[in-house]
N, C-alpha and C positions, 0 to 999 in steps of 0.2 A: 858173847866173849868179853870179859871184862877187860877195862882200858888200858895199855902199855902204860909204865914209867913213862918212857918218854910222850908219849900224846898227852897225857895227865898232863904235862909241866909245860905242853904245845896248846891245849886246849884254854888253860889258867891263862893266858895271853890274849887270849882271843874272845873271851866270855865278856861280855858287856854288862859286869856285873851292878844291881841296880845302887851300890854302898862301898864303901871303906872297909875292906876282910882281909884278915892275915892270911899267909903263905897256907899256913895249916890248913886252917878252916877251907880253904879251895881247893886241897888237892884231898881234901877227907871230902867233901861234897862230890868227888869226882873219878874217887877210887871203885864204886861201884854203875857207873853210868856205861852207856851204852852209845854209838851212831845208830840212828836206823835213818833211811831214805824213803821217800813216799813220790809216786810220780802224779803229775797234775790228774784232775779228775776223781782222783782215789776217795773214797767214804770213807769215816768211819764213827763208829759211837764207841765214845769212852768206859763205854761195859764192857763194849767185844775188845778192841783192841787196845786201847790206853793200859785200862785197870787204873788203880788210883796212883797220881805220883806225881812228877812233875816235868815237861818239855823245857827245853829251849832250843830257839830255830838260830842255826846259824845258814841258812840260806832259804830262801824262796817265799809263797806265804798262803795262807789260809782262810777260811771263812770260817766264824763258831757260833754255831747258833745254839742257844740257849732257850729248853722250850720245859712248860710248866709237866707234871706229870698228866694232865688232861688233854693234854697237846691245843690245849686253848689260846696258848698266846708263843710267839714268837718273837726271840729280841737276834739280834745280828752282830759280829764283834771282825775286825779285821787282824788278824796277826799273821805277822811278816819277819825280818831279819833283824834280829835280835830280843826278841820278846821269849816272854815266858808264857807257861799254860800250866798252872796246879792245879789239881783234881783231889780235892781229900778233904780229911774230917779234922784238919789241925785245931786247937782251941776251941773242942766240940762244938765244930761246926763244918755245916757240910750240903753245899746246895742240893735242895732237893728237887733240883729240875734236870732234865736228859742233857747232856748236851753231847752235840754231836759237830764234826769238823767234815769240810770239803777243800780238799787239796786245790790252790790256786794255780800254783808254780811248783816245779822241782821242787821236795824240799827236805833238807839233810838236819835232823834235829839228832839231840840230845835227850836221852832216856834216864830218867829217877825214880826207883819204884818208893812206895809210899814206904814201905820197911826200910829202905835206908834210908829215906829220912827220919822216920822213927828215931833211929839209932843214931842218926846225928842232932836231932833235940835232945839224944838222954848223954850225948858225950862231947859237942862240941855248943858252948852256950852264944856262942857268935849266930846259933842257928836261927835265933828267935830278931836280933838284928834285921839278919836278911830277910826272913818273912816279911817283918814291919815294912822295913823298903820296897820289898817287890809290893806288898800289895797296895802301898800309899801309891809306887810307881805306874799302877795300872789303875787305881782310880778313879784321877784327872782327866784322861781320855772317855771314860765313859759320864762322868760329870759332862764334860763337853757336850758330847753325845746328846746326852739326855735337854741340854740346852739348844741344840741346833734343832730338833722334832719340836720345839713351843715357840721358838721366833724368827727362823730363818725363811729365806726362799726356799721354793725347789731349786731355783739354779746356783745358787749357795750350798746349799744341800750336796746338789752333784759334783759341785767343783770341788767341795772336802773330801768326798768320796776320791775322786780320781785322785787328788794330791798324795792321800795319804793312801793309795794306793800304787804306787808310783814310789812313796819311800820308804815302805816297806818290801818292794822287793827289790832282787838283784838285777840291775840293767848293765850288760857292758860297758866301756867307757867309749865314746863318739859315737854311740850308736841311737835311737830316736829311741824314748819308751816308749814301746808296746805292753797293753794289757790285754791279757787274755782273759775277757769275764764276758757273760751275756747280759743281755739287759734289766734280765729278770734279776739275776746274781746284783749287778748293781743297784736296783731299787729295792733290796730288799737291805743292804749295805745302809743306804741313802733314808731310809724309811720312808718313800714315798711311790707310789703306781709303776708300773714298767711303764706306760702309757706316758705320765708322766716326763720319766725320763727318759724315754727316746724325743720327747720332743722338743727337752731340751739338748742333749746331747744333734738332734739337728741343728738346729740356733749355734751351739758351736761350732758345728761343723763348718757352718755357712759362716762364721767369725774367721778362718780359719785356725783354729785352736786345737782342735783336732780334726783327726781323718777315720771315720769308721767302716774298717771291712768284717767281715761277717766272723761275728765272736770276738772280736779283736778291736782295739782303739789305741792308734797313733797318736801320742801327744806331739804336736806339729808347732806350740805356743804357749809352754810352762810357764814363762812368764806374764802372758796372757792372762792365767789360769791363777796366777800368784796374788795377782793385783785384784781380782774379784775379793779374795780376801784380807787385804790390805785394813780396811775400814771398817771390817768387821770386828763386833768385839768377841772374840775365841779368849775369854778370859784363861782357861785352864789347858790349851791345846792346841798349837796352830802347825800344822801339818804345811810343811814348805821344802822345797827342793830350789837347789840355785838351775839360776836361768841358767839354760843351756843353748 
């Protein structure tokens, strides 16, 4: 069901958009989108359900794994509140790897098919803008990425992991975060052994920094957690949450 006036001019408020866009350009990006909700646990590959187009999560968050067409290699992406997710062949190009998503959290996104965006590269030229942004804007993060698997620790490792899992979702307010991931899900996050990371996440536990019950981690010590990365050099991306 395509978006009321009024949500259109509700939603243009509330998008975290990644640039500088006129009135227009936001409610013509918005006139043909869609809410759809996905409850934690949920699969899917962006054959079957996406189709080609474009997300954005206004609550909860995700795992994306990104894998070669020979299922030979496996890369791991975290997206949460406020992120974008395109799938398509804009500027004749177009991954040629599966990827496929695992619901973290709740999560209530925003739906773009690839035709309307089509139709907004041939009629509103702000279009090409915003691509440049969004995709400079998702980069960085994976530049990081790719910097943290050649010189970090594992317990560096993990503690980006948690952090930036921690602000991308939604946590109430006075309430402790809790994440709901397993351990496998995290060292696959973290790119390092489950083994691994459960033995560091014990070491924290015994810090008290966190609390882990089964599927689940209490952070008990964000600022704990903050300070391991303090002196670390995250040139392109440093994933933080105020002490609580």
């Amino acid at each position: 069901m395509p978006l009321t006036k009024l949500k259109i001019v509700e939603l243009e408020q509330k998008i975290d958009w990644p640039c500088q866009l006129s009135e227009q350009f936001k409610r013509a990006f918005l006139s043909a989108g869609s809410i759809q909700s996905l409850k934690a646990g949920y699969y899917f590959l962006s054959t079957e359900d996406t189709k080609d187009g474009l997300n954005y999560l206004f609550t909860g968050s995700l795992i994306l794994s990104i894998r070669t067409s020979d299922f030979d290699h496996f890369t791991y992406k975290l997206l949460g509140k406020d992120d974008f997710l395109y799938y398509g062949q804009f500027f004749d190009y177009r991954l040629q790897e599966s990827i496929a998503a695992e619901v973290l959290q709740d999560c209530q996104m925003l739906k773009l098919s690839e035709q309307h965006l089509i139709r907004l590269s041939e009629q509103q030229p702000e279009f090409y803008k915003f691509m440049f942004s969004l995709l400079k804007m998702r980069t960085l993060p994976l530049l990081q990425k790719g910097l943290l698997n050649q010189k970090f620790s594992v317990a560096i490792k993990v503690a980006y992991t948690l952090l930036d899992l921690a602000s991308k979702q939604t946590t109430p307010a006075g309430t402790m975060i809790m994440l709901e991931i397993t351990q496998q899900q995290l060292a696959n996050l973290s790119d390092v052994t489950r083994q691994r990371v459960n033995a560091v996440l014990k070491d924290f536990e015994k810090q008290q920094y966190i609390e882990l019950v089964r599927g689940k981690i209490y952070i008990k010590n964000i600022a704990a957690i903050n300070q391991l990365l303090v002196n670390e050099n995250l040139t392109f991306y440093k994933p933080k949450l105020d002490d609580a």
